[in-house]
N, C-alpha and C positions, 0 to 999 in steps of 0.2 A: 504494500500500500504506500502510496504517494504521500509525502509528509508537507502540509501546505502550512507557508507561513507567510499570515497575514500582520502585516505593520498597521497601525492606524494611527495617524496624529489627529489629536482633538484639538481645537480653536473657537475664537470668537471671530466674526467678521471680523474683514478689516485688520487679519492680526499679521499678513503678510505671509498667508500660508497656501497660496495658490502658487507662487515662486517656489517653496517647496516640494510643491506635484511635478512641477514644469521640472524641475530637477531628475523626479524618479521616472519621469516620462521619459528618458532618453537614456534609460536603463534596458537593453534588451531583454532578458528574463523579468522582467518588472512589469505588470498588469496596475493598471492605476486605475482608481474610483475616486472620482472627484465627486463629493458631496452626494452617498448615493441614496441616502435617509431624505433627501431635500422633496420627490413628491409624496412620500408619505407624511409627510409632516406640513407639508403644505394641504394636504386633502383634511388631516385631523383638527389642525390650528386655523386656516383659512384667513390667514393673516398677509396681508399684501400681496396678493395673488398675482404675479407680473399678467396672467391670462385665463383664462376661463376654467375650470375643471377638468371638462371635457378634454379643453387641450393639455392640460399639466400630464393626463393620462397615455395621451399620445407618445409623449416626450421622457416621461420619464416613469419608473415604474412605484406603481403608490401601494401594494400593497407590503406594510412594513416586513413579514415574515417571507414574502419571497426575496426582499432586498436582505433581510439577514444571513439568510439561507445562499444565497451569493456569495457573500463579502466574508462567509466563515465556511465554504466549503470547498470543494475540490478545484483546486487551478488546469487548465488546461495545459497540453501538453505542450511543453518549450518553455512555459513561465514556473522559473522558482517561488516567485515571492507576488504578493499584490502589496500596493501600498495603498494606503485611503485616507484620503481628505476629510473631515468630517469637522461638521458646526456643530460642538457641542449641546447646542438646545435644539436640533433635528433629532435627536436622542429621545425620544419623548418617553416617561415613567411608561407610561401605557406598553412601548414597545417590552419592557422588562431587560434585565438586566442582565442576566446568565449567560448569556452569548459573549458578551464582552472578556468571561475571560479565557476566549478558543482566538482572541488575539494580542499581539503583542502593542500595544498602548503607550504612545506617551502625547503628554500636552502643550502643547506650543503655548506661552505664554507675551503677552505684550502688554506693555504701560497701559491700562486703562484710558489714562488723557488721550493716548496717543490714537486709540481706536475710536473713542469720541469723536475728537475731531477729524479723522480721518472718516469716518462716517456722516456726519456732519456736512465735509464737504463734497464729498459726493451725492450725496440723496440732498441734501436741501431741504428736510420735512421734519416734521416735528417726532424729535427721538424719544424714544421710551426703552428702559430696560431690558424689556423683550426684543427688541431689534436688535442689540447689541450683547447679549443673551452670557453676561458676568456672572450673575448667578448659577447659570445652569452650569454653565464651564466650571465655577466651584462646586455644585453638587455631585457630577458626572467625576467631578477629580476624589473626591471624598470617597 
């Protein structure tokens, strides 16, 4: 049996952890998942939906147990390793927790201020915790 090992860095927006995808992107034996929790989390929370439902389904897949059942199972043949992106508050309590440790974890951290405003200036809108999802990133770490 094939030993698959799955890396997962956790983040908040904005923490500068899309440049570390682009990184393991240009890993041959490396499978990369960028943000793969984002439509199910989008379908349960429905919180700034860039597009309809309908299409979020198109695009990405919302049912949270077939994306875990992914991101912790067997890699395809040629790839050692997967690496995954992941927004710590796409994480939702609901999905459960157990799965998390069939990978290997760790948490990207950044200056709070620094995510503020760099969130801030891009979206332009009125922020809230939840968009910038501090807390979860310390629950999910705990």
């Amino acid at each position: 049996m094939k030993n698959n090992k799955h890396i997962a860095m956790w983040s908040c927006p904005r923490s500068r952890s899309t440049a570390m995808a682009r990184a393991f992107e240009q890993l041959d034996e490396c499978m990369v998942f960028d943000e793969p929790l984002f439509g199910a989390y989008l379908v349960k929370r429905g919180l700034d939906q860039p597009c309809e439902e309908r299409e979020v389904g198109q695009y990405l897949e919302t049912n949270h147990e077939k994306v875990i059942q992914k991101i912790t199972g067997s890699l395809p043949e040629g790839v050692s390793f997967s690496f995954q992106k992941h927004q710590s508050k796409h994480a939702l309590p609901e999905f459960g927790r157990n799965w998390l440790k069939s990978l290997n974890n760790f948490f990207l951290i950044r200056n709070p201020k620094e995510i503020i405003l760099s969130y801030h200036k891009l979206y332009k809108k009125k922020l809230t915790m939840d968009h910038i999802g501090i807390e979860d990133h310390y629950n999910l770490f705990r």
